[in-house]
C-alpha positions as CSV (number, residue, x, y, z in Angstrom):
1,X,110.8,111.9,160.0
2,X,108.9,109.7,162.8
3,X,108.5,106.1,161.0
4,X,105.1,106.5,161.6
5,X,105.0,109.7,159.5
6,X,107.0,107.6,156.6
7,X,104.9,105.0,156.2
8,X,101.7,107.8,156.0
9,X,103.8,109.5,153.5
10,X,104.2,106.4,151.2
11,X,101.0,105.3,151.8
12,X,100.0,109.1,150.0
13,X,102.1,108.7,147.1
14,X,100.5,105.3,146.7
15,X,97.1,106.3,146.9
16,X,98.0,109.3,144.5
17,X,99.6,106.7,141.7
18,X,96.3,104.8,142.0
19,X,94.2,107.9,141.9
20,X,95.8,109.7,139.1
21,X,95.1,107.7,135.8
22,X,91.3,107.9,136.8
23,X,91.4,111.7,137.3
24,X,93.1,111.9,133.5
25,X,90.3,110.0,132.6
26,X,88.3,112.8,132.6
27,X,90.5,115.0,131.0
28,X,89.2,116.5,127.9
29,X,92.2,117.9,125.7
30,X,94.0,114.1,126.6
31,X,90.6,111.6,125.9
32,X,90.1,113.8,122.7
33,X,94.2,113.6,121.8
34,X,93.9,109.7,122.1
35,X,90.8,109.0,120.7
36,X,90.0,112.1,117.9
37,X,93.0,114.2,116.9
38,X,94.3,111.5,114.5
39,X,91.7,112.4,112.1
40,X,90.3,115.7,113.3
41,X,93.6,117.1,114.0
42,X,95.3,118.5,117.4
43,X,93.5,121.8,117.0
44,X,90.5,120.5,115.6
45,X,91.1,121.8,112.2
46,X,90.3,118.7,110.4
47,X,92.9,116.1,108.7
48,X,91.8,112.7,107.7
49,X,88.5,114.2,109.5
50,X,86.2,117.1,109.3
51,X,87.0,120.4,110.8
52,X,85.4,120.7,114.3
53,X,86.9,124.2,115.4
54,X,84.8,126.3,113.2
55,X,82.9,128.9,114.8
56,X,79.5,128.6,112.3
57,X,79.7,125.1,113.1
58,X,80.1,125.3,116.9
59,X,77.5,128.0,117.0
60,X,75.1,125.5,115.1
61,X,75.4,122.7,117.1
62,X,74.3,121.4,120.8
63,X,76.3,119.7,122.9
64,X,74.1,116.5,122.7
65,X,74.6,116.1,119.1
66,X,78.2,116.5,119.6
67,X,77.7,113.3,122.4
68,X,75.5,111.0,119.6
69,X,78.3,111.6,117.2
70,X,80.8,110.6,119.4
71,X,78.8,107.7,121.0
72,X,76.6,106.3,117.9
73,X,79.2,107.6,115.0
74,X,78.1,107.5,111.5
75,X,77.7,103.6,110.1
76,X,79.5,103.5,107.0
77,X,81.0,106.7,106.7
78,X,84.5,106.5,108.5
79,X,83.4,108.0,112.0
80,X,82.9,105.1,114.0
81,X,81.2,104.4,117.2
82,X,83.1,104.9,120.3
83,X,81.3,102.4,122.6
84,X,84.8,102.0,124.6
85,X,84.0,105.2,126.0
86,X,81.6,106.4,129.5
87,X,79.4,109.0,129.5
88,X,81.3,111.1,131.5
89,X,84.7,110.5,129.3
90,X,82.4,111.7,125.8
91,X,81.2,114.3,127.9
92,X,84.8,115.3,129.0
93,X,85.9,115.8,125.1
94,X,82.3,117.5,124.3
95,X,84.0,120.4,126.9
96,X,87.2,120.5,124.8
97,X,85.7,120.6,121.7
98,X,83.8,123.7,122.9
99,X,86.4,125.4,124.3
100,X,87.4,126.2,120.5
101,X,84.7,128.4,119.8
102,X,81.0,129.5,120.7
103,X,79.0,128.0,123.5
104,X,76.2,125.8,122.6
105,X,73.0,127.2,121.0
106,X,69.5,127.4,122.5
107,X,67.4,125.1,120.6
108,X,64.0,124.3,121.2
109,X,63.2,120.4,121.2
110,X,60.2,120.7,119.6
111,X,59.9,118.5,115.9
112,X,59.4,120.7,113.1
113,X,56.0,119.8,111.2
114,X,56.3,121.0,107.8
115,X,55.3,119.7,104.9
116,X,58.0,117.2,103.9
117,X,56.1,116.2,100.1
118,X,57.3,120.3,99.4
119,X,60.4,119.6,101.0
120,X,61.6,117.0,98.6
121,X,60.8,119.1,95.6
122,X,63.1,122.1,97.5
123,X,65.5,119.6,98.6
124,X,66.1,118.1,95.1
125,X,66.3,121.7,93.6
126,X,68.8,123.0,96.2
127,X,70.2,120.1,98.4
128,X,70.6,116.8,95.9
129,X,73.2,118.3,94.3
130,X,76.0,118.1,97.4
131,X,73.8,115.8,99.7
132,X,73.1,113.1,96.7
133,X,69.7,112.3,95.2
134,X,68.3,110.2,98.6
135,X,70.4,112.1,101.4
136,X,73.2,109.4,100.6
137,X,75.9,112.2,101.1
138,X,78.9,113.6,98.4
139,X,80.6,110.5,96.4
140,X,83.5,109.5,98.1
141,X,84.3,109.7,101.8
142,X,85.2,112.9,102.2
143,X,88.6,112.1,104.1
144,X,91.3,114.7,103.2
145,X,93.4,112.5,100.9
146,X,90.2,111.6,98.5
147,X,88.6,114.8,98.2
148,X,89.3,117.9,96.7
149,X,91.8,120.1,98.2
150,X,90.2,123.4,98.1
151,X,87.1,122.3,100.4
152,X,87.6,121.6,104.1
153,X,84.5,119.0,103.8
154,X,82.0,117.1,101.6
155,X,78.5,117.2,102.4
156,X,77.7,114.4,104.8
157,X,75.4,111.9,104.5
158,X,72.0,113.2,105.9
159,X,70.2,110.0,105.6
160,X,72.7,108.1,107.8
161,X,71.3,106.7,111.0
162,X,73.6,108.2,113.0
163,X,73.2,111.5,111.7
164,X,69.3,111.7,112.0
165,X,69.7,110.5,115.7
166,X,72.2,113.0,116.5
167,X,70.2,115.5,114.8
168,X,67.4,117.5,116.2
169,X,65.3,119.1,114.0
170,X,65.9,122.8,115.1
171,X,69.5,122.1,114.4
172,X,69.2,121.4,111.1
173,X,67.0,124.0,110.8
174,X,69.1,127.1,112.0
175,X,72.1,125.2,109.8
176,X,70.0,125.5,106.9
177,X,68.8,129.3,107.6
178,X,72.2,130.4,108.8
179,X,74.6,128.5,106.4
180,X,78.2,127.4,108.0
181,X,81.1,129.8,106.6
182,X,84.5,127.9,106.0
183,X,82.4,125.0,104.5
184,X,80.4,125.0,101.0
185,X,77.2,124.9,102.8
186,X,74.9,128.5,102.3
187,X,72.1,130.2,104.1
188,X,69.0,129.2,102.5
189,X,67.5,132.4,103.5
190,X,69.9,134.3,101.1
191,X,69.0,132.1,98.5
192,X,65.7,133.5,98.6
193,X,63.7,130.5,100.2
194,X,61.2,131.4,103.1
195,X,61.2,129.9,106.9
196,X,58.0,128.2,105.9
197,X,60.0,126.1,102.9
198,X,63.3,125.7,105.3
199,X,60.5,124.2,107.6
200,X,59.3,121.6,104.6
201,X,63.1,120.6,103.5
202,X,63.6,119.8,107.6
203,X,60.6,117.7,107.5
204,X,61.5,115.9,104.5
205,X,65.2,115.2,105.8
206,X,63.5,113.4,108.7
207,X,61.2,111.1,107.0
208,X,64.4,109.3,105.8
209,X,64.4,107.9,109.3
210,X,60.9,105.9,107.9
211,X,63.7,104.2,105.2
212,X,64.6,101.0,105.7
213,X,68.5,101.9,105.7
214,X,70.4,104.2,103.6
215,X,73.0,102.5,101.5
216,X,75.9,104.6,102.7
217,X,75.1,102.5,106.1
218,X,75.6,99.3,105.1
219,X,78.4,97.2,106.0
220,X,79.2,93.6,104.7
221,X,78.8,90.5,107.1
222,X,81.8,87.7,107.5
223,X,81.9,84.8,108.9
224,X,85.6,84.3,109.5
225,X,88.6,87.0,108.9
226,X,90.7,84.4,106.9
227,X,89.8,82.5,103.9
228,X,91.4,78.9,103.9
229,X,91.8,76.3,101.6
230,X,93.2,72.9,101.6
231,X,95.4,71.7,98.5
232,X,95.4,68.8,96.9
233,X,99.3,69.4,95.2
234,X,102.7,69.8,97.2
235,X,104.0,73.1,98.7
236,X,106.4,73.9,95.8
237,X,104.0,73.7,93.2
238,X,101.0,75.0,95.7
239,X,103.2,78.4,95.5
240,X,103.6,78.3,91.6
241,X,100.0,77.5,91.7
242,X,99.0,80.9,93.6
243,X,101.5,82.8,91.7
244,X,99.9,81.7,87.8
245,X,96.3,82.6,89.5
246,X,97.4,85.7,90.8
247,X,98.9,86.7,87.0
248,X,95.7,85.1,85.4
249,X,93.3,87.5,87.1
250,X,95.5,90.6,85.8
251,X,97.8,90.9,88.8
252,X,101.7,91.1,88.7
253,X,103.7,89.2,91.5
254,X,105.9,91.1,93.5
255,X,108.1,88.8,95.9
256,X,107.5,86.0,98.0
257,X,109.0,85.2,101.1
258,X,109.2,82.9,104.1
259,X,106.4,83.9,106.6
260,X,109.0,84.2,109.3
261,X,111.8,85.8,107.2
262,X,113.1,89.0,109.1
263,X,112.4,87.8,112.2
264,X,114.6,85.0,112.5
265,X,118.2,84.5,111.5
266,X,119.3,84.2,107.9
267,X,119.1,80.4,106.7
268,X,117.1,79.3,109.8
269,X,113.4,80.3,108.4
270,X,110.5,77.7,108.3
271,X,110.4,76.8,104.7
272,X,107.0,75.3,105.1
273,X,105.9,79.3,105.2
274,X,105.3,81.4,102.3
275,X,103.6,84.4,101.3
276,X,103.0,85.3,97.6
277,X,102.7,89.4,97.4
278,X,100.7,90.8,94.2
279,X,99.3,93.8,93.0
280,X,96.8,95.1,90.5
281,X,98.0,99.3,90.7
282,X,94.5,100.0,88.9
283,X,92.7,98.7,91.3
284,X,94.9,99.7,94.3
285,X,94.7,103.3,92.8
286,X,90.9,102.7,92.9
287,X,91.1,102.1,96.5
288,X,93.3,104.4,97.6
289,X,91.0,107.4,96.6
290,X,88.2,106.1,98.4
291,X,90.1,105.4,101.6
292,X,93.7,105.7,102.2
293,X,93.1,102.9,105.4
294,X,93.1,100.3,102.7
295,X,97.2,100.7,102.2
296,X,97.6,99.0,105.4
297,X,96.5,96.0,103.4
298,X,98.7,96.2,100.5
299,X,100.0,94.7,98.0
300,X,97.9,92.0,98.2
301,X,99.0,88.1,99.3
302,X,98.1,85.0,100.0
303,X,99.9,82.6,102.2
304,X,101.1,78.9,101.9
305,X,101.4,76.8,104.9
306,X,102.7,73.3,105.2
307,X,101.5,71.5,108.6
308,X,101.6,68.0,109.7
309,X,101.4,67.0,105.8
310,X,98.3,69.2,105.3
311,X,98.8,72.5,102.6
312,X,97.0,75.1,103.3
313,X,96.2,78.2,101.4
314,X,94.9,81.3,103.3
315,X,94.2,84.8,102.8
316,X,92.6,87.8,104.6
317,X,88.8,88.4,104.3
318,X,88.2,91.4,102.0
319,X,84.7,91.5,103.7
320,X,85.7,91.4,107.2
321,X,87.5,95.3,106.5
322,X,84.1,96.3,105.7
323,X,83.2,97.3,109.8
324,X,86.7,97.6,110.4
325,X,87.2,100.6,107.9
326,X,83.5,101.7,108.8
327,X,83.0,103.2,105.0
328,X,80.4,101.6,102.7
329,X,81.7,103.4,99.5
330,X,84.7,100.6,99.9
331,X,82.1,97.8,99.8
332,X,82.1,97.2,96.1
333,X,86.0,97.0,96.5
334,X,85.7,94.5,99.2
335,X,83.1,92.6,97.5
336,X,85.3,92.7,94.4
337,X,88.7,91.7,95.9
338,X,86.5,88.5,97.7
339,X,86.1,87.2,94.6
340,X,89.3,87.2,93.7
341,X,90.8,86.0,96.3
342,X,88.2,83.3,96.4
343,X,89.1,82.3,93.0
344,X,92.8,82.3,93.2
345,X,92.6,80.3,96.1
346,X,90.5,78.2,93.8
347,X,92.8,77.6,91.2
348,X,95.7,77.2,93.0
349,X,94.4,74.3,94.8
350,X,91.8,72.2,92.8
């Protein structure tokens, strides 16, 4: 080989290393292994996450509400926003997901006009009783740990912004005529109702875009991750402080240890570091069924810090997880385990 022809040859390889990753990019089955089969599973069978290979589903459902999913998600309801994504990466995962069943439907994207004051009387006859009373979806999250075993998905949350702009109305439509088998959803028509009524229910499911915000959308505000406080006591009694606050609001002290301990050698740990871990099992329990996430967090703890003379009391912000876990049905939790914290780190240093 001429060293002419060497260096064109290395220059090749080079230009295929730099190439490559961007090509992948736009790989479908990879993106959606990344980014989706955590919860939806490898095969799309559902998991922590809904099924997505089902063919009544598939059938139902264009490609561009697959996209709105996928770009706008569903605020407060676990599926979150994939803004870290192009247009031509969602699009990529769009063509895998499709590849598991029927091609996209033909649907016309005309509104439906119906008469939505009839709808609400049909939808809180047939559709409140899965959907909720306002469109605020099943209790609970419907994540595979905290729902019922036998069904493969709760109904969603039809009020949810992201739904209603993912949603056209002739979608909804054919879903509620047609039913989806594998899911507890039914075809209105064999239920007896009429296209004219399906027509009224579709109309009525879009006026909750004229709502404010449904509740199930919701997600706390934070100012700061970490709650600190300053104490006015020494670090040894700081930490007996934190421990008789935890006990006093009903929690039972698990261990403490040095902040560093684990990652240091034995005996050389920063003694001015310690975290106090507690737990309330009732209230983890609680938790635990409406999101599994929140184990990542547990048992509960607060740390002690002494620096430059200064003890300092900190603890994560139980309202910060509220976007982070993307699921409003935990806001009462977080709201709850705020005040808490806020007064054990009260007591322990006033």
């Amino acid at each position: 080989m001429k060293p002419g022809d060497r260096m064109r040859l290395i220059t090749l390889l080079a230009l295929t290393m730099l190439t490559a990753p961007a090509q992948a990019e736009f790989n479908g089955e990879q993106l959606y292994a990344r980014n989706c089969a955590a919860c939806h599973g490898m095969d799309g069978k559902g998991g922590v996450g809904v099924p997505l290979a089902l063919d009544d589903f598939l059938a139902s459902v264009p490609d561009s509400y697959l996209f709105k999913t996928i770009r706008n998600g569903r605020p407060g309801r676990v599926m979150p926003a994939f803004t870290n994504l192009d247009d031509e990466q969602i699009r990529a995962i769009v063509g895998h997901i499709r590849s598991w069943g029927p091609p996209q439907p033909s649907l016309s994207g005309s509104p439906i006009k119906g008469n939505a004051g009839h709808g609400k009387l049909l939808f809180d006859k047939h559709c409140a009783a899965c959907h909720g009373a306002n469109g605020e979806g099943s209790p609970g999250t419907g994540v595979t740990f905290s729902r019922p075993r036998d069904l493969p998905i709760l109904a969603p949350a039809l009020n949810n912004p992201g739904f209603l702009k993912a949603a056209p109305d002739q979608m909804i439509k054919q879903t509620l005529m047609n039913g989806r088998k594998g899911t507890p959803m039914v075809s209105f028509l064999e239920m007896g109702l009429s296209e004219s009524d399906i027509n009224d229910i579709v109309s009525y499911v879009r006026s909750f875009e004229n709502e404010n915000g449904a509740a199930t959308s919701i997600q706390l505000e934070a100012e700061t991750p970490v709650l600190v406080y300053e104490s006015s006591y020494d670090f040894a009694t700081t930490v007996e402080n934190v421990k008789k606050a935890a006990i006093g609001k009903n929690f039972r002290i698990i261990r403490e240890q040095y902040l560093d301990q684990g990652m240091v050698e034995p005996g050389t740990e920063n003694t001015g570091q310690k975290m106090v871990y507690f737990c309330n099992f009732q209230l983890i329990n609680e938790a635990l069924a409406i999101d599994p996430r929140v184990g990542l967090f547990m048992p509960c703890r607060v740390t002690v810090v002494e620096q430059d003379g200064v003890i300092k009391v900190m603890s994560i912000n139980p309202k910060y997880l509220s976007p982070l876990f993307n699921n409003s049905y935990l806001n009462r939790a977080c709201n709850e385990m705020y005040d808490i914290y806020e007064a054990i780190l009260e007591e322990a240093t006033l």
